[in-house]
N, CA, C and O atoms as a MOPAC input file, in Angstrom:
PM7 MOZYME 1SCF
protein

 N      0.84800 1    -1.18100 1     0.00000 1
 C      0.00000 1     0.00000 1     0.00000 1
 C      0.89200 1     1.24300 1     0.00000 1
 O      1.83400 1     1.24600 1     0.79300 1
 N      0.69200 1     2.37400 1    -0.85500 1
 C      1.49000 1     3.66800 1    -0.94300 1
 C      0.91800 1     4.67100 1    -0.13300 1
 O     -0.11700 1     5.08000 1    -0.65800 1
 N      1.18000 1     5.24100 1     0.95400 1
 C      0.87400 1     6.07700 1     1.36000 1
 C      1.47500 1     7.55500 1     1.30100 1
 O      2.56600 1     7.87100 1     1.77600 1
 N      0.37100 1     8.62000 1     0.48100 1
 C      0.62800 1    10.01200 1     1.09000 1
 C      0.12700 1    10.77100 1     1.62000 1
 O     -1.00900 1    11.14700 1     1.33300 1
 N      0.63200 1    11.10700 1     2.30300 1
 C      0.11000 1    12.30000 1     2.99100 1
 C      0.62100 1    14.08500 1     2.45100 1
 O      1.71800 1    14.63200 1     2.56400 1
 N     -0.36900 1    14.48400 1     2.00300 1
 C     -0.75800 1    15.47500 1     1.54500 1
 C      0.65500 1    16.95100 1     1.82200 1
 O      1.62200 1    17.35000 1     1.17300 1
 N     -0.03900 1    17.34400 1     3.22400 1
 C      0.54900 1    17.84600 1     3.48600 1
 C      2.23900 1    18.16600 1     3.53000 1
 O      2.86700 1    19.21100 1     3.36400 1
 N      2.57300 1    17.07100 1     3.76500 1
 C      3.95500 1    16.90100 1     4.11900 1
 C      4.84800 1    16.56000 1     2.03800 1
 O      5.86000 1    17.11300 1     1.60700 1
 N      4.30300 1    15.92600 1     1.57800 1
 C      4.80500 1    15.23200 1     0.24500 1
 C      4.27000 1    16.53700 1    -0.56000 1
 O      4.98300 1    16.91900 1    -1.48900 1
 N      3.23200 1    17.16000 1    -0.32000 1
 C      3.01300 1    17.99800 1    -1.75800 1
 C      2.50900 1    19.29900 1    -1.00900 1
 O      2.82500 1    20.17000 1    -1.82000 1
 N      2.12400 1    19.71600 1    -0.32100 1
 C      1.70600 1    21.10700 1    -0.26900 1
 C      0.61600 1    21.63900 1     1.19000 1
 O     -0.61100 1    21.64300 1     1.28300 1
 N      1.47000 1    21.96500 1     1.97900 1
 C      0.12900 1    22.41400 1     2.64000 1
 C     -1.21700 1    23.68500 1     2.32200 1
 O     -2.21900 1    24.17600 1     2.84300 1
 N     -0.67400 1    23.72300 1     1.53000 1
 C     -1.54400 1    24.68400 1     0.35300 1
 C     -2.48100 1    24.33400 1    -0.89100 1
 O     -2.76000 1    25.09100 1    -1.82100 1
 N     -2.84100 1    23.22100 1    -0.73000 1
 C     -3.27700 1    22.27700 1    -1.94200 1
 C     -4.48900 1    23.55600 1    -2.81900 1
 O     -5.57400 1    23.59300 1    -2.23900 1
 N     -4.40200 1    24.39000 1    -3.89800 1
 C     -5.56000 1    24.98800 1    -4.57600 1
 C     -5.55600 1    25.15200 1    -6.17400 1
 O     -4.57500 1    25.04400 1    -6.91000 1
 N     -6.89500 1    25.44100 1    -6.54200 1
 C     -6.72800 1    25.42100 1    -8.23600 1
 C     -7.16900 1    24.10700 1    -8.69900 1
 O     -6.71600 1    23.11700 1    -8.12500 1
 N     -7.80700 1    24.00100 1    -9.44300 1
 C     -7.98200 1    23.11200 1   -10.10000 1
 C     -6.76400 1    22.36600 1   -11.14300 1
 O     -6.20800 1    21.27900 1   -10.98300 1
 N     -6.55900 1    23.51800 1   -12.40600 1
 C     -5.56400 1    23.30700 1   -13.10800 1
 C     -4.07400 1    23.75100 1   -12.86300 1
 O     -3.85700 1    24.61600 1   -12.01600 1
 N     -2.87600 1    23.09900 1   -13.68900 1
 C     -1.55500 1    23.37300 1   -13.47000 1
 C     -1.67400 1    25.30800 1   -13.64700 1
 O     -1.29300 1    26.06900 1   -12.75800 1
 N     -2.23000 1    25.73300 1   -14.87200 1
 C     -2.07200 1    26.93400 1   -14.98400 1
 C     -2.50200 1    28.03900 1   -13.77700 1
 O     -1.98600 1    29.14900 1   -13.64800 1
 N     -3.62200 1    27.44600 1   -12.88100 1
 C     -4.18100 1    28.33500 1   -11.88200 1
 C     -2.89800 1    28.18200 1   -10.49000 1
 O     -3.07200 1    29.05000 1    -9.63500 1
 N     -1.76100 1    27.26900 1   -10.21300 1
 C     -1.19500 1    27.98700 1    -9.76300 1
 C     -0.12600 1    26.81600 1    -9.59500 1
 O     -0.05600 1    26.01100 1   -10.52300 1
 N      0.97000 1    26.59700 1    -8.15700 1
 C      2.02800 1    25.83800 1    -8.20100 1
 C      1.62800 1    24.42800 1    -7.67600 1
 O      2.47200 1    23.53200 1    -7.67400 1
 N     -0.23600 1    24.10800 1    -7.02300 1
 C      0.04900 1    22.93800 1    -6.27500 1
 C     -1.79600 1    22.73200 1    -6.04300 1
 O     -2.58100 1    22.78300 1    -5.09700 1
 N     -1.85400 1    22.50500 1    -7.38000 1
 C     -3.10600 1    22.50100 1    -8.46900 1
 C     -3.75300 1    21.16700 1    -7.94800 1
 O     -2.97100 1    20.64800 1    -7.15200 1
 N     -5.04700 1    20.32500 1    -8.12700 1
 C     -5.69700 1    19.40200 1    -8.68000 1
 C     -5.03100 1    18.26800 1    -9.19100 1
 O     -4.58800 1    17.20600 1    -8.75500 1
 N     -5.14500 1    19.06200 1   -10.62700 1
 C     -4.65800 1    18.59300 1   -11.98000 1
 C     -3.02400 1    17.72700 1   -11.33900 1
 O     -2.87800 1    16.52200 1   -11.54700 1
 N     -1.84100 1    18.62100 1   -10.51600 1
 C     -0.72800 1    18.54200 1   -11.12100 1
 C     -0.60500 1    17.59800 1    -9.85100 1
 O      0.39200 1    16.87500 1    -9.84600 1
 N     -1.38800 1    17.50800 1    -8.87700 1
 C     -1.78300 1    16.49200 1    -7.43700 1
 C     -1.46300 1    14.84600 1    -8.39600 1
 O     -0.64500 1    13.92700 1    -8.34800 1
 N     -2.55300 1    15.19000 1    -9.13000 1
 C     -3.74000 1    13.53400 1    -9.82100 1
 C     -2.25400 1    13.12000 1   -10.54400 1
 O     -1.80900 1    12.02600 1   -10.19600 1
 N     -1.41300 1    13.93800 1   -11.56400 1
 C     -0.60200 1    13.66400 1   -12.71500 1
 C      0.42200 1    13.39700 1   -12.11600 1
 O      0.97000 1    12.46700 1   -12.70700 1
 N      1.36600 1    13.92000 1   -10.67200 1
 C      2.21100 1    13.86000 1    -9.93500 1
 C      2.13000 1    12.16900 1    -9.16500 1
 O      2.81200 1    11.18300 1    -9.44400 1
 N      0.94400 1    12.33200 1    -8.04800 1
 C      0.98300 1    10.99300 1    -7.24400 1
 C     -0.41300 1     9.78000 1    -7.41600 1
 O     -0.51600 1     8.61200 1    -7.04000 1
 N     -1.22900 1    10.57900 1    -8.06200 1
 C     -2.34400 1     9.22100 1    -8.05400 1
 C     -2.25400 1     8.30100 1    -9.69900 1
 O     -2.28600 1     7.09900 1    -9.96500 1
 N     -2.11500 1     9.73200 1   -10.67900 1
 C     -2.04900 1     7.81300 1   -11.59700 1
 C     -0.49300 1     7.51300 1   -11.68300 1
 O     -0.44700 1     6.50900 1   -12.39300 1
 N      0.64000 1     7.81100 1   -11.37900 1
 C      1.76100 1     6.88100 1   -11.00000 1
 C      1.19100 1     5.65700 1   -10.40800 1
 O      1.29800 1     4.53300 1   -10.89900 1
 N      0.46900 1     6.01300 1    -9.12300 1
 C      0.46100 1     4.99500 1    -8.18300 1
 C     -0.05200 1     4.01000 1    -8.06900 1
 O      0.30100 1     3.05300 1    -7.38000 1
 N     -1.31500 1     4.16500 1    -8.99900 1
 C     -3.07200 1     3.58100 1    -9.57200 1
 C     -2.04200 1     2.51100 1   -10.28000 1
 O     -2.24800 1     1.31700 1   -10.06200 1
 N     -0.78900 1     2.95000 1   -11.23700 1
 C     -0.38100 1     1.99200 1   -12.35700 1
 C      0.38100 1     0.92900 1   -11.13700 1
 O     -0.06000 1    -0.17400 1   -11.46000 1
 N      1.08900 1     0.76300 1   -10.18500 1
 C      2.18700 1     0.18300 1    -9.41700 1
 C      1.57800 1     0.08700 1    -8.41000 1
 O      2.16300 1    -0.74400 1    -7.71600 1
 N      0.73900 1     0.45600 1    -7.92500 1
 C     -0.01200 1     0.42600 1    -6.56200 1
 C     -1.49300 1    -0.65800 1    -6.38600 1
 O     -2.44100 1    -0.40400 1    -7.13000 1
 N     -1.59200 1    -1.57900 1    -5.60800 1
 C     -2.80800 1    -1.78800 1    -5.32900 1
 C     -3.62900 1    -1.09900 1    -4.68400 1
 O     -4.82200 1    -1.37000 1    -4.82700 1
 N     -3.35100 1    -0.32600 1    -4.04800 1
 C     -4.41400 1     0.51400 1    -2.79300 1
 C     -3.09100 1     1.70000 1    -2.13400 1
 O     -1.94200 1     1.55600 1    -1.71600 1
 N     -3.86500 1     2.66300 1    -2.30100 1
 C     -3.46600 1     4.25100 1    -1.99400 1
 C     -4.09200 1     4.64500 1    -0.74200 1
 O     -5.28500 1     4.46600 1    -0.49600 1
 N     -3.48100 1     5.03900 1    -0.17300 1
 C     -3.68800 1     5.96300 1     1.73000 1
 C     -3.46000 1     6.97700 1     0.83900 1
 O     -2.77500 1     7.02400 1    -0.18200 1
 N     -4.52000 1     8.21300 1     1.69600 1
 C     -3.72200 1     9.73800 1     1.14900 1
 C     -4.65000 1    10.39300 1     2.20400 1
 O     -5.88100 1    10.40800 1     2.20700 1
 N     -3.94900 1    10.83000 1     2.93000 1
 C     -4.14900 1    11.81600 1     3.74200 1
 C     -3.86300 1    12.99400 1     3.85300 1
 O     -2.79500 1    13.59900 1     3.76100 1
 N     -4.93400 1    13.31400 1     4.07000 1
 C     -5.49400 1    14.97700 1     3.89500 1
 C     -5.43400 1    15.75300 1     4.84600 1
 O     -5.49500 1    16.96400 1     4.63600 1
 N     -5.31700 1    15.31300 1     5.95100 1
 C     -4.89100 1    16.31900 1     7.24800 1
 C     -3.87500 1    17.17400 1     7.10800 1
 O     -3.11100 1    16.93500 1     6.17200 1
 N     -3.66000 1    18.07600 1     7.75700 1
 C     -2.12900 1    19.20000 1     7.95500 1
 C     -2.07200 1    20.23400 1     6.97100 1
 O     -1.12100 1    21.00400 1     6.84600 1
 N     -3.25800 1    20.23600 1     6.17400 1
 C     -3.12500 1    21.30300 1     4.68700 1
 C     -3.79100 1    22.65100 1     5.70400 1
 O     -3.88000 1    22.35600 1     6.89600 1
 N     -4.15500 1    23.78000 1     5.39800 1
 C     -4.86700 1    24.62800 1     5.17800 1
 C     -6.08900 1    24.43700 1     4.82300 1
 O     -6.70600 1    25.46900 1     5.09000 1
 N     -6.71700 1    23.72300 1     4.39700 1
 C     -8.11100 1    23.41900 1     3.17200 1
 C     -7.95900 1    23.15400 1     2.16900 1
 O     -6.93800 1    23.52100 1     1.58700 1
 N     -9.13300 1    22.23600 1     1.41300 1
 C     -9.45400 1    22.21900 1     0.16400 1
 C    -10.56600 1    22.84800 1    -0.38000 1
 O    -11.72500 1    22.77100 1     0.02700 1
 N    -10.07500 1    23.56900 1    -1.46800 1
 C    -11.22500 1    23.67900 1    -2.10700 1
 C    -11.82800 1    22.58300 1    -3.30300 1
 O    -11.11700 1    21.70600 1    -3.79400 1
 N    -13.02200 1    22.76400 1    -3.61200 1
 C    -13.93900 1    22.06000 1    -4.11200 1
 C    -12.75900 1    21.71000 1    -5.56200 1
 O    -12.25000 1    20.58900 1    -5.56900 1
 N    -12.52100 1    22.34400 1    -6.30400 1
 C    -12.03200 1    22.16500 1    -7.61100 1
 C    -10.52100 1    21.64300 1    -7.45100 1
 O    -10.02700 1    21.08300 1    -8.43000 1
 N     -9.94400 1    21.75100 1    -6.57500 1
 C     -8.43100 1    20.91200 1    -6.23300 1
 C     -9.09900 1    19.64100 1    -6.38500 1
 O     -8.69500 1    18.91200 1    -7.29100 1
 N    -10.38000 1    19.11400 1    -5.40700 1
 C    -10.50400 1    17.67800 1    -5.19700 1
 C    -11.25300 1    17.31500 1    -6.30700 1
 O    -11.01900 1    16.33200 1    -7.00900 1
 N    -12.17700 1    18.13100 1    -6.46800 1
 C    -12.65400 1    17.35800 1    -8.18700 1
 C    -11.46300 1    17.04300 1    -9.21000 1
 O    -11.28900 1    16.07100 1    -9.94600 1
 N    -10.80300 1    18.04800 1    -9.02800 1
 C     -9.70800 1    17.77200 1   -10.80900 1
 C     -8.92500 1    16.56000 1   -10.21200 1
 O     -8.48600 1    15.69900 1   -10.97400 1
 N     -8.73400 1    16.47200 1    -8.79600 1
 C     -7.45600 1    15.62800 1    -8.85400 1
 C     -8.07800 1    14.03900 1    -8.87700 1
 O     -7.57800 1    13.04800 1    -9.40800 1
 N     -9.90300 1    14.21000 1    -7.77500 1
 C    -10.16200 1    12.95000 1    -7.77300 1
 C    -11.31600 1    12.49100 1    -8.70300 1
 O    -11.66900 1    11.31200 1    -8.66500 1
 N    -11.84800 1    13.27200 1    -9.43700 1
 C    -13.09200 1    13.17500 1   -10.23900 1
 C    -12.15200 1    12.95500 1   -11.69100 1
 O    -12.50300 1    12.04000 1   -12.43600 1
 N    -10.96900 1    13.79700 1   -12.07600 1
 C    -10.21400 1    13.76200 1   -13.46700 1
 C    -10.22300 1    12.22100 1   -13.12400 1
 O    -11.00300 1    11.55500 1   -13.80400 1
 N     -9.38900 1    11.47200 1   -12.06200 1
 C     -8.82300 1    10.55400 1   -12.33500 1
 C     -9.92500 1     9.51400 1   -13.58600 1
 O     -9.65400 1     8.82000 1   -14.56600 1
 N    -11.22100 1     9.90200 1   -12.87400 1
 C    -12.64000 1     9.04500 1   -14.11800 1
 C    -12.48300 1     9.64800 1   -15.15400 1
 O    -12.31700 1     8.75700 1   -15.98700 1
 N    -12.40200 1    10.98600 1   -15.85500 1
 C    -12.23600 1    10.77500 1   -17.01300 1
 C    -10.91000 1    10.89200 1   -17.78200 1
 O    -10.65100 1    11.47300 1   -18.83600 1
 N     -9.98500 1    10.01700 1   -16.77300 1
 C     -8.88000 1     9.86000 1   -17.27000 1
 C     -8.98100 1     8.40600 1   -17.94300 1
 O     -8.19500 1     8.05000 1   -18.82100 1
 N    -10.06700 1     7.55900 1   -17.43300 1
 C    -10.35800 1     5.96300 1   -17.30400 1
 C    -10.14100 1     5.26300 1   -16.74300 1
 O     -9.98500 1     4.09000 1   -17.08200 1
 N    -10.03100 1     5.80800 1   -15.45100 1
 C    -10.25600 1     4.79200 1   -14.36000 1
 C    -11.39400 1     4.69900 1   -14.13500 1
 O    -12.17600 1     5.63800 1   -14.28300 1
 N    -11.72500 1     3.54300 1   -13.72800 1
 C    -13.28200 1     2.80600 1   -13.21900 1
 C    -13.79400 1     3.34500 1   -11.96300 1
 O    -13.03400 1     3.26100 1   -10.99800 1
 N    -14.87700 1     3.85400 1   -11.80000 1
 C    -15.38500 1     4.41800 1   -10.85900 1
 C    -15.09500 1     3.14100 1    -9.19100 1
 O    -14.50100 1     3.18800 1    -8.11400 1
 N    -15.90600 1     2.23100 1    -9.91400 1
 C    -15.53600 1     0.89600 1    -8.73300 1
 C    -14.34900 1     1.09400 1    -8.05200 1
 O    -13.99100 1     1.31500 1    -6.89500 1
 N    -13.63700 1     0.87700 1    -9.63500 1
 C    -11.95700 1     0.24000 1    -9.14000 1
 C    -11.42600 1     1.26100 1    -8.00600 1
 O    -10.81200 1     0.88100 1    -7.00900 1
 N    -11.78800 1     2.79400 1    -8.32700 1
 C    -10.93100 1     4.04100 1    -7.43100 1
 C    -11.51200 1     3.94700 1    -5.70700 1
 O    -10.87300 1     4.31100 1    -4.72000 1
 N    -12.99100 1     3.30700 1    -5.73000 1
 C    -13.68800 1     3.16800 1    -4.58000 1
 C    -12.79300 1     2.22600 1    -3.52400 1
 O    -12.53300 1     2.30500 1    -2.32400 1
 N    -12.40600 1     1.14200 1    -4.77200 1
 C    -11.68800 1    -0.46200 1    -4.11000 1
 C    -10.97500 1     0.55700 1    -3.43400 1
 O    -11.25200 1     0.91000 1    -2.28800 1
 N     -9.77700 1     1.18800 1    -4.33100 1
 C     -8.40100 1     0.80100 1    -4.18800 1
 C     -8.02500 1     2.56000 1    -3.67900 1
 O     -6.83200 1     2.85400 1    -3.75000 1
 N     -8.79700 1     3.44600 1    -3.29000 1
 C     -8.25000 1     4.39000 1    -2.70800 1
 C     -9.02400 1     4.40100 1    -1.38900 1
 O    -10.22400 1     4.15000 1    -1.28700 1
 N     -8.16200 1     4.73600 1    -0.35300 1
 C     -8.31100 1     4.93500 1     1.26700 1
 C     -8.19200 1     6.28600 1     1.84600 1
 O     -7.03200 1     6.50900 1     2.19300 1
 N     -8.91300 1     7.15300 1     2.04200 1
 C     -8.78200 1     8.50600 1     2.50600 1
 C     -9.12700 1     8.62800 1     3.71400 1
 O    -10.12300 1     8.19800 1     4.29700 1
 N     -8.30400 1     9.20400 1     4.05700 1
 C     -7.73600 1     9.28200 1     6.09100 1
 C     -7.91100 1    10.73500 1     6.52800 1
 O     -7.26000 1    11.51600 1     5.83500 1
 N     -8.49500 1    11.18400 1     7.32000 1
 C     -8.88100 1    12.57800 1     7.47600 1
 C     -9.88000 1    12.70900 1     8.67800 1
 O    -10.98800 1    12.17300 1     8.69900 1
 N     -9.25400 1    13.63400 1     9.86100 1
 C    -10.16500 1    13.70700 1    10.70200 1
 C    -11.30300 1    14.56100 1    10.16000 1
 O    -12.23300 1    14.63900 1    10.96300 1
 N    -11.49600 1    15.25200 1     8.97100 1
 C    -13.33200 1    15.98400 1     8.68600 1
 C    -14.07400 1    14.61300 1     7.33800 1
 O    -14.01600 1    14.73400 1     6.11500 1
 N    -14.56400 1    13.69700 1     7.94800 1
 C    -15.18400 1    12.93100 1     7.63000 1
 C    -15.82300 1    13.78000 1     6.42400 1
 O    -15.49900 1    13.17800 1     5.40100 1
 N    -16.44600 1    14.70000 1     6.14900 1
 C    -17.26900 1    15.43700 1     4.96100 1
 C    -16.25900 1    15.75900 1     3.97200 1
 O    -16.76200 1    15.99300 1     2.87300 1
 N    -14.88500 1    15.85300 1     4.01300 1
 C    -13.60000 1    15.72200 1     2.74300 1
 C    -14.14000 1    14.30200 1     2.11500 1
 O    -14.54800 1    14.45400 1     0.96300 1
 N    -14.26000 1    12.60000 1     2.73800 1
 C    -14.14200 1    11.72100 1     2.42800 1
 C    -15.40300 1    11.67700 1     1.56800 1
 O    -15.40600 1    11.12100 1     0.47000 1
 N    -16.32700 1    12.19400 1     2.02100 1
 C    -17.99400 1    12.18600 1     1.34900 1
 C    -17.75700 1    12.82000 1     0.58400 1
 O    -18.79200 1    12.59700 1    -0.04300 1
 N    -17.05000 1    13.78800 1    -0.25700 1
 C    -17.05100 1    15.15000 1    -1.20300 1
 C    -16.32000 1    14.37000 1    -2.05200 1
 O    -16.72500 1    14.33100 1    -3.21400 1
 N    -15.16800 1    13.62300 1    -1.72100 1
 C    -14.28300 1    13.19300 1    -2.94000 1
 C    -14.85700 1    12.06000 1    -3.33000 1
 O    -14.61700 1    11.96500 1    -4.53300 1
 N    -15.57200 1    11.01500 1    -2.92400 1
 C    -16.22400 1     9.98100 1    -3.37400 1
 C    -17.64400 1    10.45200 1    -4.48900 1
 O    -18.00800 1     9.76600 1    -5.44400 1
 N    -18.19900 1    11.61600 1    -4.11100 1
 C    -19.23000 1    12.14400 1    -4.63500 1
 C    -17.98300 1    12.83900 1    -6.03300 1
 O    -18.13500 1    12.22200 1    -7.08800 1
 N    -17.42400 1    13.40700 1    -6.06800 1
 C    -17.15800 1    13.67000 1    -6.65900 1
 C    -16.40300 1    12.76300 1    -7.82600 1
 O    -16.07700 1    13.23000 1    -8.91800 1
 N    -16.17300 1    11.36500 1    -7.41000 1
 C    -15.77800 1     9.86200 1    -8.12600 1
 C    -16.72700 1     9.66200 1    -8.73200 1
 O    -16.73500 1     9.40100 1    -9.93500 1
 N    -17.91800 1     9.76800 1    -7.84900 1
 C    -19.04100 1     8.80600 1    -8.67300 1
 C    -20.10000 1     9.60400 1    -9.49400 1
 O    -21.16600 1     9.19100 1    -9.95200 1
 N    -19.24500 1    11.52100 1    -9.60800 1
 C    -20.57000 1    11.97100 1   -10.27600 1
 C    -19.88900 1    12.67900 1   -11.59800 1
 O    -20.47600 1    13.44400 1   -12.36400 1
 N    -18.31900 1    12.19000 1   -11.70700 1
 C    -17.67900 1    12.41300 1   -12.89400 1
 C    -17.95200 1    11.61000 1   -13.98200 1
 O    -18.06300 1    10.38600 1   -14.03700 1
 N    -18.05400 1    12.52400 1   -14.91500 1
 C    -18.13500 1    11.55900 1   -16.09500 1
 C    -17.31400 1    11.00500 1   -17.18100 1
 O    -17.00300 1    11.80500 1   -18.06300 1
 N    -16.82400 1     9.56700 1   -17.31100 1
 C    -15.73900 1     9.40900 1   -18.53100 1
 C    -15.54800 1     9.88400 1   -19.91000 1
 O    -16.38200 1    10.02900 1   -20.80400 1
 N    -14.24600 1    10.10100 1   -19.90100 1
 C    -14.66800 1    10.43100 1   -21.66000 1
 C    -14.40400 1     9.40800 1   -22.25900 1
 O    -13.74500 1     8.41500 1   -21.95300 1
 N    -15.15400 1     9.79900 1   -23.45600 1
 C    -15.17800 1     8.88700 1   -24.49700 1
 C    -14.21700 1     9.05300 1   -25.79000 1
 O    -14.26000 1     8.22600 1   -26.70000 1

């Protein structure tokens, strides 16, 4: 199992959706540590504690892109583990798994 933790590995500043909106984006989260890990990894820890906040569009791009990157909605449910004392982060990024849509 790969574990990160947020804070400490990438940013206690996590904001932006895309690379262009600033240094420690969504986008550059998902492209940096989740599909590396998705490819070599069975199951991902990532913990979210120690940041500042998220906003809504960091966690969509980083965890909603990953679906229309083509990953399987299921498979990201299996195989990602999110650790966080505000229980309503874990409900937001799963909602946000299961209400992305793939491309085609």
């Amino acid at each position: 199992m790969k574990k990160i933790h947020i804070a400490e590995e990438f940013s206690r500043y996590p904001a932006g959706r895309y690379i262009k909106d600033g240094p420690f984006s969504g986008e550059l989260f998902r492209k940096k540590f989740l599909e590396p890990n998705l490819k070599t990894q069975e199951t991902i820890a990532i913990d979210l504690d120690g940041t500042r906040g998220y906003g809504s569009s960091f966690l969509e791009e980083a965890f909603g892109g990953l679906v229309r990157q083509g990953h399987s909605k299921e498979d990201l449910k299996k195989r990602l583990k999110i650790n966080t004392e505000n229980q309503s982060l874990i409900t937001e990024i799963f909602d946000f798994i299961e209400n992305a849509d793939a491309q085609s």
